[in-house]
C-alpha positions as CSV (number, residue, x, y, z in Angstrom):
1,X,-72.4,-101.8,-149.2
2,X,-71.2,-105.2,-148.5
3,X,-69.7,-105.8,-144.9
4,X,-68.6,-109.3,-145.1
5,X,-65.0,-110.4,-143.9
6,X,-63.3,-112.6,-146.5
7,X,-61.6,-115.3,-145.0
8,X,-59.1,-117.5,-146.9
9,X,-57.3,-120.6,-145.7
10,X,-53.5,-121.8,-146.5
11,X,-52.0,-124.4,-145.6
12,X,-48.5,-123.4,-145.5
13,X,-46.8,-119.9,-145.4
14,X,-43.1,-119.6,-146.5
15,X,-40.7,-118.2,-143.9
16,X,-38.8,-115.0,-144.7
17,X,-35.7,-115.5,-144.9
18,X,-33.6,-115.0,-142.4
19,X,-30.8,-112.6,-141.4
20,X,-26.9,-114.2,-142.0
21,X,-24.1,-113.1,-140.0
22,X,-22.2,-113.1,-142.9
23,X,-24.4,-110.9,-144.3
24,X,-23.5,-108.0,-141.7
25,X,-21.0,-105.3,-141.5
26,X,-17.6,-106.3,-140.2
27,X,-16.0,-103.8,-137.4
28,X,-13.6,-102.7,-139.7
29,X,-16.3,-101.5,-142.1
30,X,-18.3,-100.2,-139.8
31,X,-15.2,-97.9,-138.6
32,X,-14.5,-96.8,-142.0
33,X,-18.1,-96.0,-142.9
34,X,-18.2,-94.1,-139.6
35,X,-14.2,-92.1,-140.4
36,X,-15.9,-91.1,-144.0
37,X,-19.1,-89.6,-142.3
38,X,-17.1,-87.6,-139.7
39,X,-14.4,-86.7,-142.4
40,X,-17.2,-84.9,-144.6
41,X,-18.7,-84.1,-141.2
42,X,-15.2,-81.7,-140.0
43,X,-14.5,-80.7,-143.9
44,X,-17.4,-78.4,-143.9
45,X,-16.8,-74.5,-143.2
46,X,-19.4,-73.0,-141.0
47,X,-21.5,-70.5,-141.5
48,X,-20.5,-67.1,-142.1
49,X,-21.6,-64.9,-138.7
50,X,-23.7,-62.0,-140.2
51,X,-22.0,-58.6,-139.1
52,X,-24.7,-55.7,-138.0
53,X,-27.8,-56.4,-136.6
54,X,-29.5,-55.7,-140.0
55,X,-27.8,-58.6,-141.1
56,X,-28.6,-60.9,-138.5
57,X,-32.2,-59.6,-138.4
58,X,-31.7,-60.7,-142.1
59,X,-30.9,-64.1,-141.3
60,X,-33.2,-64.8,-138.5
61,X,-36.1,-64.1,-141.2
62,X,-34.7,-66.7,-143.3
63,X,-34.3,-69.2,-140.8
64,X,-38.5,-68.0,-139.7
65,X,-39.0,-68.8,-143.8
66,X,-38.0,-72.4,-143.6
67,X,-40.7,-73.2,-140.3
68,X,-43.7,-74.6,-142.4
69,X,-47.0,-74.3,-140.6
70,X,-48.4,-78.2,-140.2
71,X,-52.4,-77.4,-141.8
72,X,-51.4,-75.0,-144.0
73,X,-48.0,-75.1,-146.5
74,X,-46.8,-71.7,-146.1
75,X,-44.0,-70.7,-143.8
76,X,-44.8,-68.9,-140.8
77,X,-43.2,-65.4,-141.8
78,X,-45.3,-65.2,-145.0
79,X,-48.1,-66.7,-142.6
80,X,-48.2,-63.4,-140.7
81,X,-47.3,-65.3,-138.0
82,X,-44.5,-63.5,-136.8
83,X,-45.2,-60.4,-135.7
84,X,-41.4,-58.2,-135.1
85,X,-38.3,-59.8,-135.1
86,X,-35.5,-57.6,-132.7
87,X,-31.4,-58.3,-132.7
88,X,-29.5,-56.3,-129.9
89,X,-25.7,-57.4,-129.6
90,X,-26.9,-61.2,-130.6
91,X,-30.0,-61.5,-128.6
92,X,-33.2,-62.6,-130.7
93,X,-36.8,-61.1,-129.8
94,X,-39.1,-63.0,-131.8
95,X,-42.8,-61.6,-130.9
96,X,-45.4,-63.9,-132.8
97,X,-48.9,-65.6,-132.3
98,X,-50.7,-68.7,-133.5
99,X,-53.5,-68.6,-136.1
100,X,-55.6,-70.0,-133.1
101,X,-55.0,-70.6,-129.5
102,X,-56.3,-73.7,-130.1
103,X,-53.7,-74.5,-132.7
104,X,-52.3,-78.3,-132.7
105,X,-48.6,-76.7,-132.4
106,X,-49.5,-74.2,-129.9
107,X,-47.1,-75.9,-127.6
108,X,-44.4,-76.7,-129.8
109,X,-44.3,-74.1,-132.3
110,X,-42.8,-71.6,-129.9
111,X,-40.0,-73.9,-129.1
112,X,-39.2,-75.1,-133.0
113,X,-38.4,-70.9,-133.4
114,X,-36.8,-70.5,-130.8
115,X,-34.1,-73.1,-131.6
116,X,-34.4,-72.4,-134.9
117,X,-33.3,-68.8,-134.2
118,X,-30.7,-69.6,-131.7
119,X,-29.3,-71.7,-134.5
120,X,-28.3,-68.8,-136.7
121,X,-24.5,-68.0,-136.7
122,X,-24.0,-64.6,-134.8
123,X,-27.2,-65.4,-132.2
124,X,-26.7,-66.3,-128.8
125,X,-29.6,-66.4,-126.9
126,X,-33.5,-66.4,-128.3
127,X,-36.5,-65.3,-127.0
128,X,-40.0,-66.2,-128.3
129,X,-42.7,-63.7,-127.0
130,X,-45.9,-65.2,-128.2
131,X,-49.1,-63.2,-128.0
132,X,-52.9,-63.1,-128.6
133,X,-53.5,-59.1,-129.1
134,X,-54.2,-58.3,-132.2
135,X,-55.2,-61.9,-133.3
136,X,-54.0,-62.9,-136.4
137,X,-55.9,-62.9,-139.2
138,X,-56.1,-63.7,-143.4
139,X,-54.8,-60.0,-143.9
140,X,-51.6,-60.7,-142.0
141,X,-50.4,-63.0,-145.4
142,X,-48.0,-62.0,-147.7
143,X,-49.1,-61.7,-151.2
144,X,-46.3,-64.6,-151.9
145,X,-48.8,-66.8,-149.2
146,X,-52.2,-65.7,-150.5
147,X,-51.3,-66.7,-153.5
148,X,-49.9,-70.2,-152.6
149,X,-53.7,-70.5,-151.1
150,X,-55.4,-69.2,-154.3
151,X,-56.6,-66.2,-152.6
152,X,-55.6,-63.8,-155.1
């Protein structure tokens, strides 16, 4: 193993060149760059608001689906992760756990669903109940997840 530092001498270094006013964005650009943003922006429809709380429950697991767990690239739902998902007149009851209390995202997991889930057209308030009991485990996965693992 060779631990030496390898120094090397110049005499000169050219400068990077530097930044031109010219070479900026005039106001008016800017302003019309900014008008064709929010134009595309206030074009867009929104969402369709689910009717039925089968229907919302519906799209609350899709928006669970799209929450990637950091270690492992499966989303939480197929995770086992979440553990009942309840809709009564547009309140969310998310009850999940972590794969450890120790998990890196034990503090910030929580709130990513629940933001994610108030985000769903047709939900106005979210709750995240996390829990411990029973712990999760490798049998909680999907098939879909255990075989993204190569456990099947």
């Amino acid at each position: 193993m060779n631990d030496q530092i390898r120094i090397e001498e110049v005499e000169s270094v050219e400068a990077p060149p530097k930044a031109r006013v010219g070479d900026a964005e005039s106001p008016a650009e800017k302003l019309e760059r900014k008008k064709d943003y929010l134009e595309g922006f206030l074009a867009q429809k929104p969402a369709p608001v689910a009717e039925g709380d089968e229907a919302l429950q519906e799209a609350v697991i899709d928006a669970l689906k799209e929450i990637y767990d950091p270690e492992i690239p499966v989303n939480i739902y197929d995770l086992g992760l979440i553990y009942g998902v309840e809709i009564n007149d547009g309140h969310a009851l998310v009850t999940m756990t972590l794969t450890t209390p120790h998990c890196p995202v034990a503090e910030s997991m929580p709130g990513e669903v629940e933001l994610r889930v108030g985000a769903v057209p047709g939900i106005g308030d979210a709750e995240v109940n996390l829990v411990w009991d029973p712990p999760w485990g490798p049998d909680k996965m999907t098939d879909e997840a255990r075989l993204e693992l190569g456990m099947l």
